[in-house]
N, C-alpha and C positions, 0 to 999 in steps of 0.2 A: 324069267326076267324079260319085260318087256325091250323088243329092240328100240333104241331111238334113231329118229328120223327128223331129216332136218322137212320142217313144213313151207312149202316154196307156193307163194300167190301165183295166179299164171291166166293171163291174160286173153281171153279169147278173139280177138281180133286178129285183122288178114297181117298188119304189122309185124305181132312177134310169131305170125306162124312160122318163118323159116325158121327162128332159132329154136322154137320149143321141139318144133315138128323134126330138127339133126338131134336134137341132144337126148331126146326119149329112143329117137332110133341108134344113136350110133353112141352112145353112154352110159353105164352103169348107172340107172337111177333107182336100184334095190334101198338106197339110203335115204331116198328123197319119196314124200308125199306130195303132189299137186294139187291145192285150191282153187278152184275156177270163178273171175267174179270180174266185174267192170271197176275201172281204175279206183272212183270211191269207193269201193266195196272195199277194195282190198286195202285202201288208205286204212278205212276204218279199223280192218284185221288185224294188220300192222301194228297201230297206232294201241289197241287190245291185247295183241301179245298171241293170236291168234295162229297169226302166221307169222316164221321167224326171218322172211327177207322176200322180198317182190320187185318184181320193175312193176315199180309205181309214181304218183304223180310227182314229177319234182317239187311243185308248189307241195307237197306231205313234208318233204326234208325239208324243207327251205324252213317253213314254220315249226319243225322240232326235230334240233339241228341236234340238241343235246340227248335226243333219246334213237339216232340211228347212227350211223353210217351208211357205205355203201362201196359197191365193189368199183374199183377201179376199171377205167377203157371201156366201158361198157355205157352203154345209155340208147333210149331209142330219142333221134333227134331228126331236124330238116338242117339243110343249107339251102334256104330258098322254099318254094312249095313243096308242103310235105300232104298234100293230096288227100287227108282224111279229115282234117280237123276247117271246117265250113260254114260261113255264115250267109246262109240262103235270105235273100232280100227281094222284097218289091218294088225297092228304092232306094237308089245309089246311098250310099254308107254316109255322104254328109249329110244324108237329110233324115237321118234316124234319132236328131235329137229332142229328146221326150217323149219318145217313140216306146212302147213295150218289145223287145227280145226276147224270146224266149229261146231258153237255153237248157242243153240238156243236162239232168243228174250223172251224166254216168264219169263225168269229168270233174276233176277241181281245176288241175293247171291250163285245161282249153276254157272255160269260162274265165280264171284269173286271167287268162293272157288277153281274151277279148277286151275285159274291164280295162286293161292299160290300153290296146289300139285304141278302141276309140275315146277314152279319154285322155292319153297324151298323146296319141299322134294326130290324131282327128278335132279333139278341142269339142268332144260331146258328151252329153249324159241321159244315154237312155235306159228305162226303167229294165235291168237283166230279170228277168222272170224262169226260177228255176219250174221244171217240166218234165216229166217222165215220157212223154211223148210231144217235142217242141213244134209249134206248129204259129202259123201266123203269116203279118204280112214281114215278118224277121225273127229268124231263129238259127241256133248254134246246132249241128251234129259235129260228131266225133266218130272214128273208126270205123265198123263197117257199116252203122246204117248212115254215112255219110256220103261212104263210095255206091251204096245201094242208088241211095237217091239220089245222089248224082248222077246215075248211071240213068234213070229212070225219067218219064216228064209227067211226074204226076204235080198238080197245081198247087203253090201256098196254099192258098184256102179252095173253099169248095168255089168262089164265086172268082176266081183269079185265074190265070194261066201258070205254066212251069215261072219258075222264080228269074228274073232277065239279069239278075245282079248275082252272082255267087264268089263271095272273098275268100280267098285261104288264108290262114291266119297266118303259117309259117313263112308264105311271100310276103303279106303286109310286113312280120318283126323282120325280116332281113331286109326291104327297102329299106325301113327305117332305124337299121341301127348295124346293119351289114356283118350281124352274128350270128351265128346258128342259135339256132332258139332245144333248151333241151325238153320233153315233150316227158319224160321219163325217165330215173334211175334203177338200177336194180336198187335197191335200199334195203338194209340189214339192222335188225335192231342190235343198241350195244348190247342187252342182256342176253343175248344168244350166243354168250363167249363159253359157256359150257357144252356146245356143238361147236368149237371151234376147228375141231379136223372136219368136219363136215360141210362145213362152211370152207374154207381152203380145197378141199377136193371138191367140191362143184365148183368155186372159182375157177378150178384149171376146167373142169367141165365145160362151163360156158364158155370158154375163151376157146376151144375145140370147135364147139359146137357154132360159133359166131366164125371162124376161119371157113369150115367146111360148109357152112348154109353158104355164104358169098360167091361160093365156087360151082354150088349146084342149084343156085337158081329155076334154073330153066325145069329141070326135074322135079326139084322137090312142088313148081308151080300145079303138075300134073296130080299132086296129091291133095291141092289147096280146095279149102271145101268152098271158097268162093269164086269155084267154077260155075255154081249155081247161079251167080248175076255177073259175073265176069269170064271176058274171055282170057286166056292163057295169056296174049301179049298187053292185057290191057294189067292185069296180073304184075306180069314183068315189071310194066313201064311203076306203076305203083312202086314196087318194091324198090325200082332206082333213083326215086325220088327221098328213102329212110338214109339214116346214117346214123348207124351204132355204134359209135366212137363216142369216147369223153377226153377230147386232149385238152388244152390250155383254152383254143379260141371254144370250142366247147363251156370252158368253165365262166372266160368271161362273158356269154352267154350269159350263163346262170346266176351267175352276178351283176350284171346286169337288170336281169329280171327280176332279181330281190331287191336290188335297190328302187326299183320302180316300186314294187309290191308296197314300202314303207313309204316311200316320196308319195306316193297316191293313199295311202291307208286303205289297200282293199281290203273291203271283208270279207275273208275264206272261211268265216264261219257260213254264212248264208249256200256256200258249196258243199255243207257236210249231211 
């Protein structure tokens, strides 16, 4: 008889390394399989039945509410800069209207969240031009090639210098609506109720595992593979800028940003 195994999407950015990087160390995950894949990928898993629960985009739940759930207190979110999700420019951010973006695939809910800055708080419309490799004189990264290139001064174009304008998204939504903006849920499909002890004992798992990361930091930094372009306390200052909570101001966050989603009619299809 085959064992069953709850199948867990899993995120490879510097983000959920503390959590992933406690909970395979210091957790029984003999009953868990891990997926490796960038936030659409694993949307799409999800969304297939692929995989049975992921921290993945919140813009996934938000547009199919009736086909997940998700775990409570948990989320990867900002209050203010959350330091990975960046729109590098050649030109102050009012002046990109009619302008081409380009914007990276490996995102739904950081391109949807761009689509609302600059068209409800900015009062712009510029063409988002989805991109496996976003480049130009404007363009969206996420995760670690965002802290890469930030890190780095290599030029927009060949013919430009380093980019003199760089937004963070998660500063711009909290100027302008003074919510945490939520970036990710774990999200669980309903039909996964026939693993539901499996589901229950990795909830308590995570919730271990999200306790004991916050407390060893500074250690588990020394195992983080983006020592490669980062240094240890640049590392740290990173990781003090996440917030893995889902409480109430949390949710009206999220509500929030749904209600924007429908009030503007973005299309999340053109993010799939």
């Amino acid at each position: 008889m085959t064992e069953r195994k709850l199948i867990i999407g899993r995120i490879p950015y510097a983000n959920l390394f503390p959590i992933f990087h406690t909970l395979e160390k210091e957790c029984d995950c003999s009953s868990y399989e891990f997926v490796d894949g960038v936030p659409s990928e694993l949307n799409s898993m999800l969304r297939s039945g692929a995989v049975d629960l992921s921290p993945s985009s919140s813009v996934e739940y938000l547009r199919n509410p009736l086909l997940y759930t998700y775990i409570d207190n948990h989320s990867v979110s900002s209050l203010g800069p959350v330091g990975s999700v960046l729109l590098f420019s050649e030109r102050p951010i009012e002046e990109l209207d009619g302008s081409v973006v380009q914007v990276t695939t490996q995102s739904d809910t950081s391109v949807a969240l761009l689509d609302i800055i600059l068209r409800k708080f900015y009062g712009i419309r510029p063409v988002l031009q989805p991109s496996d490799r976003p480049k130009g004189e404007a363009f969206l990264l996420i995760g670690d090639d965002a802290l890469r290139y930030a890190k780095s001064s290599l030029p927009c174009t060949l013919t430009h210098d380093a980019c003199p304008f760089v937004y963070d998204l998660g500063e711009l939504w909290y100027r302008y609506t003074g919510l945490p903006f939520v970036f990710a849920l774990w999200i669980v499909r309903e039909d996964s109720g026939g693993k539901q002890d499996l589901l229950s004992g990795f909830a308590g798992d995570l919730e271990r595992a999200k306790e004991r990361a916050l407390k060893n930091l500074p250690e588990i930094a020394r195992h983080a593979p983006m020592k490669a372009f980062m240094s240890a306390e640049d590392i740290l200052a990173y990781w003090s800028k996440l917030d893995y909570e889902l409480d109430d101001e949390h949710k009206k966050g999220l509500e929030l940003f749904d209600r924007y989603l429908k009030e503007l009619a973005v299309n999340l299809e053109i993010f799939d």
